[in-house]
C-alpha positions as CSV (number, residue, x, y, z in Angstrom):
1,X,32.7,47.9,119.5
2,X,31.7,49.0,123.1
3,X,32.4,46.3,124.9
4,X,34.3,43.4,124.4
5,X,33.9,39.9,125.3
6,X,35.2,36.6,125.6
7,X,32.9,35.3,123.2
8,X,34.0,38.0,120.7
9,X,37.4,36.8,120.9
10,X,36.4,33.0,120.9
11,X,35.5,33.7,117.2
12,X,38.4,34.1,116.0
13,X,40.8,32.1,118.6
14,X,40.3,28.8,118.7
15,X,40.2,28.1,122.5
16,X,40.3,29.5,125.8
17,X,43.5,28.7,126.8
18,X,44.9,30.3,123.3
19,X,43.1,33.5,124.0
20,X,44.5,33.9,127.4
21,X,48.0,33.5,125.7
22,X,47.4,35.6,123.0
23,X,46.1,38.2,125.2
24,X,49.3,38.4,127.7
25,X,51.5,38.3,125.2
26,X,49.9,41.3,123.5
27,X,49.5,43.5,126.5
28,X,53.2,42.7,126.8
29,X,53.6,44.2,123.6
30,X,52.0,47.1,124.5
31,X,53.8,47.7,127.5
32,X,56.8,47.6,125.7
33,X,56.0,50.3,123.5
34,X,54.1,48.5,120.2
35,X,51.5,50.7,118.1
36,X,48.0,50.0,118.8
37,X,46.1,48.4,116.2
38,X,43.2,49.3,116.7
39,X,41.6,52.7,118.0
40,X,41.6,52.2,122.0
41,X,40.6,55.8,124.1
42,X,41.9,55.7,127.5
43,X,41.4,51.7,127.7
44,X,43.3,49.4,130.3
45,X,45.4,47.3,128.3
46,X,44.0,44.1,128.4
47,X,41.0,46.0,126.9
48,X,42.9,46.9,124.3
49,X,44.7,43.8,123.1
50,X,41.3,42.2,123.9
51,X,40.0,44.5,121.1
52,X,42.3,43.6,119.2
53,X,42.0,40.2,119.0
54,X,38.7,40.3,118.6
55,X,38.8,42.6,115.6
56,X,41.0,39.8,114.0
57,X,44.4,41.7,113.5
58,X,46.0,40.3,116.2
59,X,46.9,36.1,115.7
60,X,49.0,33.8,117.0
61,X,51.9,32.9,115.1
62,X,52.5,29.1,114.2
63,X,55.5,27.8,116.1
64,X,57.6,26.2,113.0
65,X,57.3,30.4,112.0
66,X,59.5,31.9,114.7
């Protein structure tokens, strides 16, 4: 994948608003110290958990599940 978009990530996230949740919570995973799942070179890490997203190994997790 070189280069990510929104539109990528729409396909597997419902909305907008979801995605941009998704995504900060991810990058704060990342920044505290979680594994990438996907391969990411020298990417900022909103690229990365982006990426990931879009790849469809990052979701959301319902909230009756926490």
């Amino acid at each position: 994948m070189a280069r990510v978009t929104v539109e990528d990530c729409l396909e597997k996230v419902p909305n907008r608003f979801m995605l941009v949740h998704m995504a900060s919570k991810r990058v704060r995973q990342i920044r505290d110290g979680a594994e990438f799942v996907v391969q990411s070179a020298n990417n900022e890490d909103v690229v990365t958990a982006l990426r990931e997203i879009a790849s469809g190994k990052v979701f959301l997790k319902p909230e009756d599940e926490k």
